[in-house]
C-alpha positions, 0 to 999 in steps of 0.5 A: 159416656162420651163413647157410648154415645158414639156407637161404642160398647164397653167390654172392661175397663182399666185392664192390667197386666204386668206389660201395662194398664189399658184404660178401656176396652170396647167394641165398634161392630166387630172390631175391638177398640184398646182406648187411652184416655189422658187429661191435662189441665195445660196445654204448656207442654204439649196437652193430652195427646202429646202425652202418650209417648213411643214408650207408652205406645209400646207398653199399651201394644205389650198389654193388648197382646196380653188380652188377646192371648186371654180372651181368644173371642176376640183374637181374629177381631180387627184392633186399633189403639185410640186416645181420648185426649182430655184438655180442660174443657176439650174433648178430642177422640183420636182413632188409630192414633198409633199402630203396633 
Protein backbone atom coordinates (compact mmCIF):
# COMPACT_ATOMS: atom_id res chain seq x y z
CA UNK A 1 0.00 0.00 0.00
CA UNK A 2 0.88 3.24 -1.27
CA UNK A 3 1.03 4.81 2.70
CA UNK A 4 2.71 2.19 4.03
CA UNK A 5 5.40 2.62 1.96
CA UNK A 6 5.67 5.73 3.30
CA UNK A 7 6.20 4.99 6.93
CA UNK A 8 2.31 4.81 7.46
CA UNK A 9 0.75 2.32 9.72
CA UNK A 10 -2.94 1.28 9.41
CA UNK A 11 -5.44 1.36 12.67
CA UNK A 12 -8.87 0.96 10.56
CA UNK A 13 -10.27 1.66 7.64
CA UNK A 14 -13.82 2.98 6.46
CA UNK A 15 -14.94 4.05 9.87
CA UNK A 16 -18.44 4.97 10.21
CA UNK A 17 -20.64 6.92 12.09
CA UNK A 18 -23.71 8.71 12.09
CA UNK A 19 -21.68 12.23 11.51
CA UNK A 20 -19.80 10.55 8.40
CA UNK A 21 -17.37 7.84 6.80
CA UNK A 22 -13.55 8.33 7.29
CA UNK A 23 -11.68 6.05 4.82
CA UNK A 24 -8.47 5.43 6.61
CA UNK A 25 -7.12 5.97 9.74
CA UNK A 26 -3.30 5.39 10.37
CA UNK A 27 -0.47 6.56 12.46
CA UNK A 28 3.07 8.64 11.68
CA UNK A 29 4.98 8.14 14.99
CA UNK A 30 2.84 9.40 17.34
CA UNK A 31 0.47 11.49 15.48
CA UNK A 32 -3.00 9.90 14.28
CA UNK A 33 -3.70 10.56 10.44
CA UNK A 34 -7.87 10.61 9.35
CA UNK A 35 -7.00 10.06 5.42
CA UNK A 36 -9.82 10.82 2.33
CA UNK A 37 -9.09 9.02 -0.53
CA UNK A 38 -11.05 10.42 -3.77
CA UNK A 39 -10.84 9.06 -7.43
CA UNK A 40 -11.64 10.71 -10.47
CA UNK A 41 -11.19 9.39 -13.71
CA UNK A 42 -11.49 13.29 -15.33
CA UNK A 43 -10.11 16.08 -14.29
CA UNK A 44 -13.04 18.21 -16.07
CA UNK A 45 -14.43 19.32 -13.10
CA UNK A 46 -11.83 20.08 -10.86
CA UNK A 47 -10.20 16.37 -10.42
CA UNK A 48 -9.78 14.48 -6.80
CA UNK A 49 -9.00 16.80 -4.67
CA UNK A 50 -11.28 19.77 -5.71
CA UNK A 51 -13.93 17.01 -4.85
CA UNK A 52 -13.58 17.07 -1.14
CA UNK A 53 -15.68 19.96 -0.34
CA UNK A 54 -16.19 22.60 2.94
CA UNK A 55 -19.17 20.40 3.67
CA UNK A 56 -17.18 17.08 3.16
CA UNK A 57 -14.60 18.76 5.15
CA UNK A 58 -16.96 19.29 8.24
CA UNK A 59 -18.55 15.88 7.83
CA UNK A 60 -14.79 14.02 8.12
CA UNK A 61 -14.09 16.68 11.05
CA UNK A 62 -17.69 15.51 12.94
CA UNK A 63 -16.73 11.90 12.27
CA UNK A 64 -12.89 12.09 13.67
CA UNK A 65 -14.17 13.83 16.80
CA UNK A 66 -16.32 10.54 16.95
CA UNK A 67 -13.45 8.45 16.97
CA UNK A 68 -11.56 10.08 19.41
CA UNK A 69 -14.48 10.12 21.89
CA UNK A 70 -14.32 6.29 21.50
CA UNK A 71 -10.81 5.23 21.41
CA UNK A 72 -9.50 7.54 24.24
CA UNK A 73 -5.58 6.24 23.40
CA UNK A 74 -5.53 8.30 20.88
CA UNK A 75 -7.20 11.39 22.25
CA UNK A 76 -4.06 13.55 23.37
CA UNK A 77 -2.18 12.23 19.76
CA UNK A 78 -1.60 15.25 17.16
CA UNK A 79 -4.23 14.82 14.26
CA UNK A 80 -4.43 15.94 10.78
CA UNK A 81 -6.85 15.41 7.92
CA UNK A 82 -5.28 14.40 4.41
CA UNK A 83 -6.31 13.39 1.19
CA UNK A 84 -5.14 11.03 -1.13
CA UNK A 85 -6.45 12.58 -4.62
CA UNK A 86 -6.53 9.77 -7.30
CA UNK A 87 -6.45 11.07 -11.22
CA UNK A 88 -6.29 8.35 -13.54
CA UNK A 89 -2.89 7.42 -13.23
CA UNK A 90 -1.76 10.36 -10.77
CA UNK A 91 -1.19 9.66 -7.45
CA UNK A 92 -1.40 12.93 -5.26
CA UNK A 93 -0.98 12.83 -1.27
CA UNK A 94 -2.23 16.00 0.04
CA UNK A 95 -0.96 16.51 4.19
CA UNK A 96 -3.22 18.77 6.34
CA UNK A 97 -5.05 19.30 3.38
CA UNK A 98 -7.51 21.11 5.65
CA UNK A 99 -8.04 21.87 9.50
CA UNK A 100 -10.88 21.64 11.95
Amino acid sequence: MFLRCHGLTLVEKNFQCRSGEIDLIMTEQRSLIFIEVRYRSSVRFGGAAASVSHTKQQRLIKAAKVYLQSNTEFSLWPARFDVIAIDRRNISWLKNAFEC
